[in-house]
C-alpha positions as a printed Julia matrix, in Angstrom:
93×3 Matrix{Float64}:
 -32.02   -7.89   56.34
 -28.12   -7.64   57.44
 -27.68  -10.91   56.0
 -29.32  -10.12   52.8
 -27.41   -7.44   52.31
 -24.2    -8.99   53.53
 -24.9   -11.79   50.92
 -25.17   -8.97   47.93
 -22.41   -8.04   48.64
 -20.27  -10.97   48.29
 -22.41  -11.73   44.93
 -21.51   -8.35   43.87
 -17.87   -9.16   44.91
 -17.68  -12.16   43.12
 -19.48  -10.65   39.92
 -16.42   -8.24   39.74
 -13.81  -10.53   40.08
 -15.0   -12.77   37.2
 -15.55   -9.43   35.33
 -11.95   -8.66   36.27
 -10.79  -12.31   34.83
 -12.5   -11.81   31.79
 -11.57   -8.49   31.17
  -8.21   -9.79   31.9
  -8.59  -12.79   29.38
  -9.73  -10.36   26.48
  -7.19   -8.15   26.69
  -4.41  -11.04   26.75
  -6.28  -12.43   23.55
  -6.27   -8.67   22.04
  -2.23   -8.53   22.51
  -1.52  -11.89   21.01
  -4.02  -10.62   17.94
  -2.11   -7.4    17.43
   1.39   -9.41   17.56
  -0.13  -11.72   14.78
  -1.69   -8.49   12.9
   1.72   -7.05   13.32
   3.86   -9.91   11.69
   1.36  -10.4     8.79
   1.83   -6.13    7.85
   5.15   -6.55    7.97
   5.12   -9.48    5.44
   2.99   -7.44    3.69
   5.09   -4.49    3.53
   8.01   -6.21    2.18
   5.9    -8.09   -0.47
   4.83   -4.52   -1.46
   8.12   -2.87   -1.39
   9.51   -5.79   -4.0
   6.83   -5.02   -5.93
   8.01   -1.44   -6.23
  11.02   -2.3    -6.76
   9.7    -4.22  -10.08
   7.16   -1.49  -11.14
   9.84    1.06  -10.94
  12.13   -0.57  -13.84
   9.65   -1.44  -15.6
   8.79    1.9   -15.74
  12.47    2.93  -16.32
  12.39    0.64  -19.29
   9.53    2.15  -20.5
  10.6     5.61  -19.99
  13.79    5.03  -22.5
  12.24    2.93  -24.75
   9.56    5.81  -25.15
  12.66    8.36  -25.52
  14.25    5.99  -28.2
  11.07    5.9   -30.36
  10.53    9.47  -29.59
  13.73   10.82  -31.15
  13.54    8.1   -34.12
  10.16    9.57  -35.15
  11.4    13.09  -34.81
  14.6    12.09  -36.63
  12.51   10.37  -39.48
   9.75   13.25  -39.54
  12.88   15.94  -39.98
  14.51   13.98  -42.74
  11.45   13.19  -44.83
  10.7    17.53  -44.19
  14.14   18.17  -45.83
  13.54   15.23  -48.71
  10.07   16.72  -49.69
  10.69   20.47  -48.91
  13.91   21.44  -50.2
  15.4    24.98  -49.52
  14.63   27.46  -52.61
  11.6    25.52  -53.7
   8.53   27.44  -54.32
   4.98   26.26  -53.15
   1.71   27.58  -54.57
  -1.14   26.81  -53.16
């Protein structure tokens, strides 16, 4: 029975040091994916921040070309008022 149970427990031994190996290998393979997940984010990020970069003048250009038809219709709406309702003209309705 003493050998049987000296025999478990070099099994047992050897079961944890391949457990310990493994465990060992995985978390090896786990840093060398988070360095690759790492460098691909920060590709990422600087695609995305040259993106930005575009989408914000674009929407500068938008922003004054909107200004620039904004006062031009205001301009043309106020002249046609004072062409078509003149000062001292009466209106009846």
């Amino acid at each position: 029975m003493e050998s049987l149970t000296g025999i478990l427990g070099v099994l047992i031994d050897f079961c944890l040091v391949i457990l310990l190996i493994v465990l060992i290998y995985l978390g090896i393979k786990l840093i060398i994916l988070t360095n690759k997940t790492e460098k691909i984010l920060d590709s990422l990020y600087i695609s995305i921040s040259k993106l930005e970069d575009g989408f914000a003048l674009i929407n500068t250009i938008t922003n004054k070309i909107t200004n620039i038809f904004n006062s031009t219709s205001n301009n043309l709406s106020n002249f046609i008022n004072k062409i078509f309702f003149r000062k001292g003209r009466k209106y009846y309705e």
